[in-house]
C-alpha positions in Angstrom: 201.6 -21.7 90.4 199.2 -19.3 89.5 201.3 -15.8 90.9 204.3 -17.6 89.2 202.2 -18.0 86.1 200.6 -14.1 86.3 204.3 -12.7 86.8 205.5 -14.2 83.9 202.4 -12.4 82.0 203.0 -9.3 83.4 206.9 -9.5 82.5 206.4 -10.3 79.3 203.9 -7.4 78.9 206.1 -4.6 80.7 209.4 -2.6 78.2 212.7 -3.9 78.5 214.2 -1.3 80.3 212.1 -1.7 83.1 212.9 -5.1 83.1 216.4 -4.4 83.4 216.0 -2.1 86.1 213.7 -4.8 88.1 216.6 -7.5 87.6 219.3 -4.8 89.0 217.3 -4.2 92.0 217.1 -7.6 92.8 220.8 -8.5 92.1 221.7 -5.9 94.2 220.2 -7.2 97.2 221.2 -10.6 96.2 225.0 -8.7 96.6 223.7 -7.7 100.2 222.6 -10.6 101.4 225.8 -12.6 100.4 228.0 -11.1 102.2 230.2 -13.0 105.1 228.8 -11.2 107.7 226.9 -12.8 110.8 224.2 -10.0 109.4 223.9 -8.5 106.4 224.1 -4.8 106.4 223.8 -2.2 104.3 226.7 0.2 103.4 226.5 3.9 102.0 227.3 2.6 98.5 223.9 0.8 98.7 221.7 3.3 100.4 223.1 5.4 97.6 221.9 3.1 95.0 218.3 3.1 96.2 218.3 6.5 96.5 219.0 7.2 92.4 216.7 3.9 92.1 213.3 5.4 94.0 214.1 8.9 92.2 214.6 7.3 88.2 212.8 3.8 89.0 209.0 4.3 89.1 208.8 0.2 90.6 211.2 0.1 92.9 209.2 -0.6 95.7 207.9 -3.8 94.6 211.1 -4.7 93.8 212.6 -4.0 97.6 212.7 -6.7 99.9 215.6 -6.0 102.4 213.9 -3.2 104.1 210.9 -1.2 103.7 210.4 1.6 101.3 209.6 4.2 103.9 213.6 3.3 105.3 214.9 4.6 101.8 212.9 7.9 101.8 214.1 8.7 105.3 218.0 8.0 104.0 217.0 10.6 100.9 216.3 12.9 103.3 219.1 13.0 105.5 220.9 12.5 102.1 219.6 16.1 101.2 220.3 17.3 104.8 223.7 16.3 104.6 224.2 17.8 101.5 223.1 21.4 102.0 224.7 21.0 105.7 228.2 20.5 104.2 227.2 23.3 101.3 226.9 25.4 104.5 229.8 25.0 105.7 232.2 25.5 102.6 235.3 27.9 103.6 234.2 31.6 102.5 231.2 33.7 103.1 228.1 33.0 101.0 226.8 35.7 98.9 228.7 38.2 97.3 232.7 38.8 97.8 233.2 41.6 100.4 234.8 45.2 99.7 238.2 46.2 100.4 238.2 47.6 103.9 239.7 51.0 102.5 236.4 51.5 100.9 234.2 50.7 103.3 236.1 53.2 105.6 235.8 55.7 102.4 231.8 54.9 102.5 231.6 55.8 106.0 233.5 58.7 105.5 231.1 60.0 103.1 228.1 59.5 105.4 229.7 61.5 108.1 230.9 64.3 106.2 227.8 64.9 103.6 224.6 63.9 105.9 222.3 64.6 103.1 223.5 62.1 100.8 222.2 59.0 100.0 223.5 55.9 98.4 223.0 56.9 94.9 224.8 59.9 95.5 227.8 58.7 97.7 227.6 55.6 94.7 227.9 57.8 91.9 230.6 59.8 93.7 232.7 56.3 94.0 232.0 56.0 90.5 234.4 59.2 89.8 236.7 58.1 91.8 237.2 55.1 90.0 235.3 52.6 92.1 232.6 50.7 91.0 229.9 49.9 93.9 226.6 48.8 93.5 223.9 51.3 95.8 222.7 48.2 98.1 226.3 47.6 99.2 226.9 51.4 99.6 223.9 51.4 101.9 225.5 48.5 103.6 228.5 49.8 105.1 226.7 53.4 105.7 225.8 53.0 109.0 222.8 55.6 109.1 222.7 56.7 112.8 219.0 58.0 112.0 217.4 58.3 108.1 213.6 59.0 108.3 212.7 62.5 109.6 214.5 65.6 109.3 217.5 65.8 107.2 219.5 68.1 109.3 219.6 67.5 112.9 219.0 70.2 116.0 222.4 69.8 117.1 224.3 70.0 113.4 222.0 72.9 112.7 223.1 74.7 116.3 226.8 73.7 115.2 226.2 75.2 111.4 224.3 78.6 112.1 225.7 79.4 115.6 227.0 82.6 114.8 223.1 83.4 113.4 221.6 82.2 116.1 220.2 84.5 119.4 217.9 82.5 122.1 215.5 84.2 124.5 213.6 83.3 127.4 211.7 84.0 130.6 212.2 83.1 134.4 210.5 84.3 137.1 211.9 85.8 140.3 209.9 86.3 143.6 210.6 89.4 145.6 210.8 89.8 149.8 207.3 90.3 149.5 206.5 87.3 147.9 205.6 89.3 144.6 206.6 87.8 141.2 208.7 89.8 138.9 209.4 88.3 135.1 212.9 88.4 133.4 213.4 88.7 129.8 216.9 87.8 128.6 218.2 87.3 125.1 221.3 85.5 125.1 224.0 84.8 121.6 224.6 81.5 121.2 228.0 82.0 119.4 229.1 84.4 122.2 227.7 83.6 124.7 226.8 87.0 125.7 224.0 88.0 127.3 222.7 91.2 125.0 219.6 92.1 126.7 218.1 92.1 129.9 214.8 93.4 131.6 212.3 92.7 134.0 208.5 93.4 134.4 205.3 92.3 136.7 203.1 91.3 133.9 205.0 90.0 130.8 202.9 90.4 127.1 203.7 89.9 123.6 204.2 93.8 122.8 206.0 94.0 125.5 208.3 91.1 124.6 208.4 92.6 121.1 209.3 95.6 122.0 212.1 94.2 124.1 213.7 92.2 120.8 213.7 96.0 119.3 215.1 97.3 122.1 218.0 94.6 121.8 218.6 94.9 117.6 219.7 98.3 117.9 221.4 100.3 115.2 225.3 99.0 116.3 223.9 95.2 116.8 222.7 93.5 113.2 219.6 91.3 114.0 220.6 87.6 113.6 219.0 85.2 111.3 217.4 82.7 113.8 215.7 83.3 117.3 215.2 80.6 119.9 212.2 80.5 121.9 210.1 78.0 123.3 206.2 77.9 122.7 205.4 79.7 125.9 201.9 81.7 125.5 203.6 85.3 126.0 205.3 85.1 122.2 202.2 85.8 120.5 200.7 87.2 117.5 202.0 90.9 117.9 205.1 89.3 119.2 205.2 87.4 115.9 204.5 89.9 113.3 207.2 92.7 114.9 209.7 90.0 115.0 209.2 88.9 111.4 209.3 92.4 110.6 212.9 93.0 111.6 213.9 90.1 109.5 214.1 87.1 111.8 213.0 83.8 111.5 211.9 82.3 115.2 212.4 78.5 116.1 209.8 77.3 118.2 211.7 74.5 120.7 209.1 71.2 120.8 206.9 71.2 123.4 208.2 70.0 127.2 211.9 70.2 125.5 214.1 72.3 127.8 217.1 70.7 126.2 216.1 72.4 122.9 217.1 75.7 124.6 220.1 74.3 126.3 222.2 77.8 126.2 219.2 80.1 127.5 218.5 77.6 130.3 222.2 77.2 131.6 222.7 80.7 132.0 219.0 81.2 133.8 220.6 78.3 136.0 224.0 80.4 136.7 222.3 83.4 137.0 220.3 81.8 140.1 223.1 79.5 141.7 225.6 82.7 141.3 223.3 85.7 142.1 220.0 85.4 142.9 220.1 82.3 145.2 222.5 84.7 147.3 220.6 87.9 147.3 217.6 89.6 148.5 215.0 91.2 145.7 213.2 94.0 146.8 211.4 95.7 144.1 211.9 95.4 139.9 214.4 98.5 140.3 216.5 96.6 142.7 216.0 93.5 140.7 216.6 95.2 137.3 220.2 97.0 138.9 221.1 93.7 140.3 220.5 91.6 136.9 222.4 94.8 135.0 226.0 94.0 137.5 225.2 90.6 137.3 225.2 90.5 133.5 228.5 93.5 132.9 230.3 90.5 135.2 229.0 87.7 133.3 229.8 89.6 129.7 233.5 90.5 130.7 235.1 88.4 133.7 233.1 85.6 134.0 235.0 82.1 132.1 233.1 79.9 129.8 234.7 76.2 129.4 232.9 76.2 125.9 235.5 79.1 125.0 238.3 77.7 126.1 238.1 79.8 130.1 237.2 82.9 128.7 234.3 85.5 128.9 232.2 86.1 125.7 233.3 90.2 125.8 236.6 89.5 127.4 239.7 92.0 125.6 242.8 89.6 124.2 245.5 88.9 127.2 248.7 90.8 126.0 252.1 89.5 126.4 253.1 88.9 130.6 256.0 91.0 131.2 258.3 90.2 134.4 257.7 94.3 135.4 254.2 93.4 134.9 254.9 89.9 136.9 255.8 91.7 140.2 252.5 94.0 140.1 250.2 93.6 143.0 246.6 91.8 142.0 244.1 93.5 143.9 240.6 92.4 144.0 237.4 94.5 143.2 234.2 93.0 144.4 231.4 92.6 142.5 227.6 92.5 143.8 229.0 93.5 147.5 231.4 90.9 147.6 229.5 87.6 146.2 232.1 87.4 143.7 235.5 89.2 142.8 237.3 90.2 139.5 241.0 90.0 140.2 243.6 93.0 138.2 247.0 94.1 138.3 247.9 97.6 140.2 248.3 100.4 137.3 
């Protein structure tokens, strides 16, 4: 009588609207638990219902009596789960609407063709064109192979000032009597062609110098880049003499053979076709066989990197049938290790 009597109290006392939410509540489970069912259960449209009712109705838990408040939270949040889950899975791609694919191939083009330009610049060059692209999506579809660091890589800058470009190097040779002679070389990259050769007992940076004026004679113009690793024979005087001539030298990174990839091949085919097959006496006899070695290399000898032939090598003229049915006779070069192979006059 007394919880009856303090209910009424506290009805009385409380706004109207809450009051008509309180009476809801309890109508709607009155609803539930008339139904013709062995057991009442609860359907989505009611789960539903106490969802919005624990979210707007501040007493709603004193007002539930089928199951237990913490049963309608848990159904909110699976609500929410669901929700967002299905969200996900909407036909389309979230965020923004993608590109045309002619663009994208256009961005990419770009980026290959101009390395030095970023996305501002390829954007603003879409711009002109009539496209209008913001810079994160140019970025996007750019497809940097490499970004920080230098802008210009070794091998675009090989491809780009080939023509400019000589390389030089040492290897060492050991004679019959087990003495070790050094071999300068300077080598074109463009070419190919080997332009100067010379050996000596006891390599030094004047006489390297002098060697590089030896090779930029009065008929050859000096190029505009040397190639040379940091070995401890280019020094100072070597340094000064070369600047002087109006070169600028590129010191290879230390432990990089690759860096110098056209001076190394040729010091490996001048030892797998030459000196492998040959005794070395002396520096004369090393210095005579280097010279044939080199006039062969220079003038017969085929290069797959220009297309079979030799870097000094005259234009073939036109076959004739008269010139067909001359006889090819061989003439051997360094005693027979190798041959050149011409027509009868």
């Amino acid at each position: 009588m007394l919880r009856s009597l303090l209910w009424a109290l506290a009805a009385a006392v409380r706004p109207k609207a809450l009051l008509i939410a309180d009476n809801l509540c309890l109508r709607q489970q009155l609803v539930v638990l008339q139904r013709r069912k062995p057991r009442p259960r609860l359907e989505d449209v009611d789960r539903r219902f106490w969802i919005f009712a624990c979210r707007w109705f501040s007493g709603w838990q004193t007002s539930l009596l089928v199951v237990k408040p913490e049963t309608v939270l848990r159904w909110h949040r699976q609500g929410w789960r669901t929700y967002w889950r299905r969200r996900s899975r909407r036909t389309g791609r979230p965020g923004r609407r993608p590109i045309a694919v002619e663009l994208r191939t256009l961005i990419r083009r770009m980026t290959t063709e101009n390395r030095l330009w970023g996305q501002r610049r390829i954007q603003a060059e879409l711009a002109r064109l009539g496209f209008k692209v913001s810079a994160r999506t140019v970025a996007k579809y750019m497809q940097r192979t490499h970004r920080r660091g230098p802008s210009c890589r070794w091998r675009s800058f090989l491809r780009q000032h080939g023509s400019e470009i000589w390389a030089c190097d040492f290897f060492c040779i050991r004679t019959i009597t087990f003495r070790t002679l050094y071999v300068f070389f300077v080598i074109d990259h463009a070419s190919r062609q080997v332009l100067h050769v010379h050996v000596t007992p006891s390599p030094t940076a004047s006489w390297a110098a002098q060697q590089m004026v030896e090779c930029c004679a009065w008929d050859r113009k000096p190029p505009r880049f040397l190639v040379h690793d940091r070995d401890s024979r280019y020094g100072a005087t070597f340094h000064r003499r070369v600047r002087n001539i109006g070169v600028a030298q590129v010191r290879t990174p230390f432990r990089s053979p690759r860096a110098n990839a056209i001076a190394e091949r040729w010091v490996r085919s001048v030892r797998t076709e030459c000196l492998d097959h040959v005794f070395i006496f002396n520096e004369r006899h090393l210095q005579r066989v280097l010279a044939e070695y080199v006039g062969y290399f220079n003038d017969w000898r085929p290069h797959r990197s220009l297309g079979q032939r030799a870097p000094c090598a005259p234009r073939a003229g036109t076959s004739h049938r008269s010139a067909q049915a001359r006889e090819i006779i061989p003439i051997p070069v360094l005693g027979g290790l190798h041959h050149v192979y011409q027509r009868a006059a």
